[in-house]
C-alpha positions as CSV (number, residue, x, y, z in Angstrom):
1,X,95.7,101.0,92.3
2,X,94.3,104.2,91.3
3,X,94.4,107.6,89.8
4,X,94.6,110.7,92.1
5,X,94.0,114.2,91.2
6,X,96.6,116.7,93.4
7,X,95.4,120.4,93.4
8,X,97.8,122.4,95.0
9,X,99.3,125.9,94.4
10,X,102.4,124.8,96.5
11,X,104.7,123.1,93.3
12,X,107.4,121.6,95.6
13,X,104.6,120.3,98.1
14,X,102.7,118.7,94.9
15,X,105.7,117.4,94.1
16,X,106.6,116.0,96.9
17,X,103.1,114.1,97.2
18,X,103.3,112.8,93.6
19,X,106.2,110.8,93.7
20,X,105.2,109.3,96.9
21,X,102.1,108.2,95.5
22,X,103.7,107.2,92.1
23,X,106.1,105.2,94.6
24,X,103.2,103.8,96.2
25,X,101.6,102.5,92.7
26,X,99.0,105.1,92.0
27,X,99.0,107.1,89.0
28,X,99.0,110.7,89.1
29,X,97.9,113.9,87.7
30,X,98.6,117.7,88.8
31,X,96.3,121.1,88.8
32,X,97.9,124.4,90.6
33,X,95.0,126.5,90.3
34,X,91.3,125.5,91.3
35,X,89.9,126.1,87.7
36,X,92.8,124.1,86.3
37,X,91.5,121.4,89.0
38,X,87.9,121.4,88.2
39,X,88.4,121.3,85.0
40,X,90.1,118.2,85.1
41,X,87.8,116.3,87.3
42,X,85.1,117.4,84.5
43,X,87.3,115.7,81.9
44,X,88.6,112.9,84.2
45,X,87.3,109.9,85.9
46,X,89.3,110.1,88.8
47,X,89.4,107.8,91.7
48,X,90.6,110.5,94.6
49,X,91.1,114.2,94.9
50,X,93.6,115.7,97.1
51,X,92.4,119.3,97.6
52,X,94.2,122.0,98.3
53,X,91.6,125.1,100.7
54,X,93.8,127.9,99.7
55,X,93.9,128.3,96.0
56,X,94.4,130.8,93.2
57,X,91.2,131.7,90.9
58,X,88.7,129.3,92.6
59,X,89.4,128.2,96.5
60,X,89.3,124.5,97.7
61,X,86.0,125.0,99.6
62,X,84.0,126.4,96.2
63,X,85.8,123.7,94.2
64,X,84.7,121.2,96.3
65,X,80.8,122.2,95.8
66,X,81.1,122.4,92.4
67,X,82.5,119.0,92.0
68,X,79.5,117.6,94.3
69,X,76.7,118.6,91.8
70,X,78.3,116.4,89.4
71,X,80.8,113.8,90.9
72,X,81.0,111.8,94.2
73,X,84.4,111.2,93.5
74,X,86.1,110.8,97.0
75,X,87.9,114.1,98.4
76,X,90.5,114.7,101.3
77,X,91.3,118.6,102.0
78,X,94.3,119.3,102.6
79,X,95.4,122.9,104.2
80,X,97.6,124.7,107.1
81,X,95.1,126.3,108.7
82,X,93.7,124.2,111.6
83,X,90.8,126.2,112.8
84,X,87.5,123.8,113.8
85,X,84.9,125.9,111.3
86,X,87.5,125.0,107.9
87,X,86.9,121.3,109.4
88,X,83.3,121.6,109.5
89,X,82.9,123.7,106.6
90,X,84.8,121.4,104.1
91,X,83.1,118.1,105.5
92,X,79.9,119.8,105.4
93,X,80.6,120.5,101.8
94,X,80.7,116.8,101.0
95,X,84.8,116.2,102.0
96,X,85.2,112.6,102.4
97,X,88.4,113.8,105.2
98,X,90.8,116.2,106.0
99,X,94.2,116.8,107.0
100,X,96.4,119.6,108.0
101,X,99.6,120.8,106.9
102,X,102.0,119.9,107.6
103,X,101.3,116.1,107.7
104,X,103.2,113.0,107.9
105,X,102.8,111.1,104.7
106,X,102.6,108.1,106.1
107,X,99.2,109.2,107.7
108,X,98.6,110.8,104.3
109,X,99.0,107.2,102.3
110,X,96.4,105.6,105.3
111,X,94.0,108.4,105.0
112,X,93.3,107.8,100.9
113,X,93.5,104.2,101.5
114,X,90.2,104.4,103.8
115,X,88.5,106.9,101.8
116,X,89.4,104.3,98.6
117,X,88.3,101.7,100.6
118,X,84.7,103.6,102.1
119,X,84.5,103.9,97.6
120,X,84.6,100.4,96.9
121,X,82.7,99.0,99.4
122,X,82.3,95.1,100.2
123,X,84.5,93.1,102.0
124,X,87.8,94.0,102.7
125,X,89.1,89.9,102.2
126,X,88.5,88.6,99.2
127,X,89.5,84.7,99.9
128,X,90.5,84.5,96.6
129,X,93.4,86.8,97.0
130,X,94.2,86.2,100.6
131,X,97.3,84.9,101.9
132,X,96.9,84.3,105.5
133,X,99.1,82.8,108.5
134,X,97.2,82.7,111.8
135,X,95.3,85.4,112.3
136,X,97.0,87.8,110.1
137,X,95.4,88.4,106.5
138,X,97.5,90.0,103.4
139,X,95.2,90.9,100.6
140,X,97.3,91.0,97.2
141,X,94.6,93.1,94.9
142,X,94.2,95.4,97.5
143,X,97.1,95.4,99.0
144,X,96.0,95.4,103.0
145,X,97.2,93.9,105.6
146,X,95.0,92.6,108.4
147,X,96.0,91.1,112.1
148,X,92.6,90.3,114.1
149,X,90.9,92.4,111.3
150,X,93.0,95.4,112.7
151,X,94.3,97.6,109.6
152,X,97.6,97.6,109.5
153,X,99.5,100.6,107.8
154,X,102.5,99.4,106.1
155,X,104.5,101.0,103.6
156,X,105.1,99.6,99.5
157,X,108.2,98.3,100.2
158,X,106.9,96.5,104.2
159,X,104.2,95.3,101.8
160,X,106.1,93.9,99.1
161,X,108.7,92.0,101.6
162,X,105.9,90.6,104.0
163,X,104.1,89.5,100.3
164,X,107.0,88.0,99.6
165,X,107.8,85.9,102.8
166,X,104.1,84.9,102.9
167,X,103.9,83.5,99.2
168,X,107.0,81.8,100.3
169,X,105.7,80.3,103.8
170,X,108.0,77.4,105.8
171,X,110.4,78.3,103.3
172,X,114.0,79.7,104.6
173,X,115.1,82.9,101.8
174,X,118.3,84.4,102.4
175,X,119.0,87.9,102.7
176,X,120.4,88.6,99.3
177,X,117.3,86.7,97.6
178,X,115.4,89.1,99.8
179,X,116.7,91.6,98.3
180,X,117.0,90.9,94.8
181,X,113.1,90.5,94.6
182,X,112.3,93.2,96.6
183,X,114.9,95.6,96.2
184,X,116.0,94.6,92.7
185,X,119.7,93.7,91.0
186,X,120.7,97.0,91.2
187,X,120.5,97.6,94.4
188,X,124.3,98.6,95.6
189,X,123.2,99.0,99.7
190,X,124.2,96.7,102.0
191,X,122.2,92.8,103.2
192,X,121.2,94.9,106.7
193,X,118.5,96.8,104.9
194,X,116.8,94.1,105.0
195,X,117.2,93.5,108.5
196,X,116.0,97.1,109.3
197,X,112.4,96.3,107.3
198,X,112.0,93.2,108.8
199,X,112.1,94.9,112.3
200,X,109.4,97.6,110.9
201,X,107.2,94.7,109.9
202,X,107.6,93.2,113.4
203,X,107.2,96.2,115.2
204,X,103.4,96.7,113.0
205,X,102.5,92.9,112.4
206,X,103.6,91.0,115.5
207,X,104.6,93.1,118.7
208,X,101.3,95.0,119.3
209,X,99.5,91.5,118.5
210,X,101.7,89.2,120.8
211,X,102.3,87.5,117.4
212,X,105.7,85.3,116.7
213,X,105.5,84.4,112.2
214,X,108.9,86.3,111.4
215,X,111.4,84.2,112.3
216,X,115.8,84.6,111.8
217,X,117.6,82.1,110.7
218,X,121.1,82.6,112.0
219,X,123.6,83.9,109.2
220,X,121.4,82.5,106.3
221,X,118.1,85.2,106.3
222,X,114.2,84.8,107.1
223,X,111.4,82.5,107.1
224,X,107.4,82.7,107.8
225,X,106.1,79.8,109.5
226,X,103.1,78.6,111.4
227,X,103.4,79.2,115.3
């Protein structure tokens, strides 16, 4: 999916964003200083920088400008401070976004996924790795979801469940097989997590859309099907 370069004094908070990105499939790498960050975008071909403003040796804003007279590698700043003349100061600076501290990650996750997405370019639907039902699109290599080319934000595992249910279309799958491909053999929870995602994905995927495809099969499990 991606490499991403965190830069962050704040261990915990680097952390933190690290194995949610790892979770989310990208691969990862960590700088705590903005000299150890340059550095490794120097070295690295990277395909995102998350950007911490306040740093030890070099700050955010003058790591940022060194990076543009060599990379356009996409950037998103990340800080607590909120004031509109940081905004305009990174973004003038060549900041592909920004967000402040503290943020949900959720909004985090969509914000890299647009700036990844402004990097590539093209068309967000490749046919060739489409699955579609009505007017809702899933793209596997990218992993996006459209409904009437709205973006819809859905988490790894809202991603890998709907995935699943569309490559498996008009065809009825039982909780437990639910969750042994998506949640794996191991998993020692109980058959209503998967009633709890499927209401996430109805609650992104149909109800804002007036869309019926999810559909409950009384004490068996779950099946996509045309309208």
């Amino acid at each position: 999916m991606g490499t991403i370069l965190i830069i962050e004094d704040e261990e915990k908070i680097a952390r933190f964003i690290e194995l949610e990105l790892k979770y989310e499939g990208y691969e990862v790498e960590k700088a705590f200083n903005g000299r150890d960050g340059l550095e490794l975008v120097k070295a690295h071909p990277f395909d995102l920088v998350l950007l911490d403003i306040m740093l030890p040796g070099l700050n955010g804003i003058e790591v940022l400008r060194r990076i543009r007279q060599f990379s356009d590698v996409p950037v998103i700043l990340l800080t607590a401070r909120d004031a509109v003349v940081d905004k305009v100061t990174g973004l003038d600076g060549g900041a592909d976004d920004y967000i402040t501290k503290p943020f949900a990650i959720e909004e985090l996750l969509a914000r890299i996924r647009a700036a990844l997405r402004k990097k590539d370019g093209g068309n967000p639907l490749e046919a060739s790795q489409v699955l579609s039902i009505g007017s809702l699109h899933l793209n596997t290599k990218k992993r996006e979801v459209h409904v009437n080319q709205n973006l819809i934000h859905l988490t790894k595992r809202e991603f890998d469940l709907l995935h699943y249910l569309l490559e498996n279309k008009n065809i009825v799958i039982s909780r437990e097989t639910i969750l042994e491909q998506i949640w794996g053999y191991d998993f020692s929870g109980e058959t209503n997590a998967v009633d709890v995602y499927i209401r996430f994905l109805r609650s992104k995927v149909e109800e804002p859309f007036g869309l019926k495809i999810i559909y409950t099969v009384r004490g068996v499990g779950y099946v996509i099907k045309d309208e």
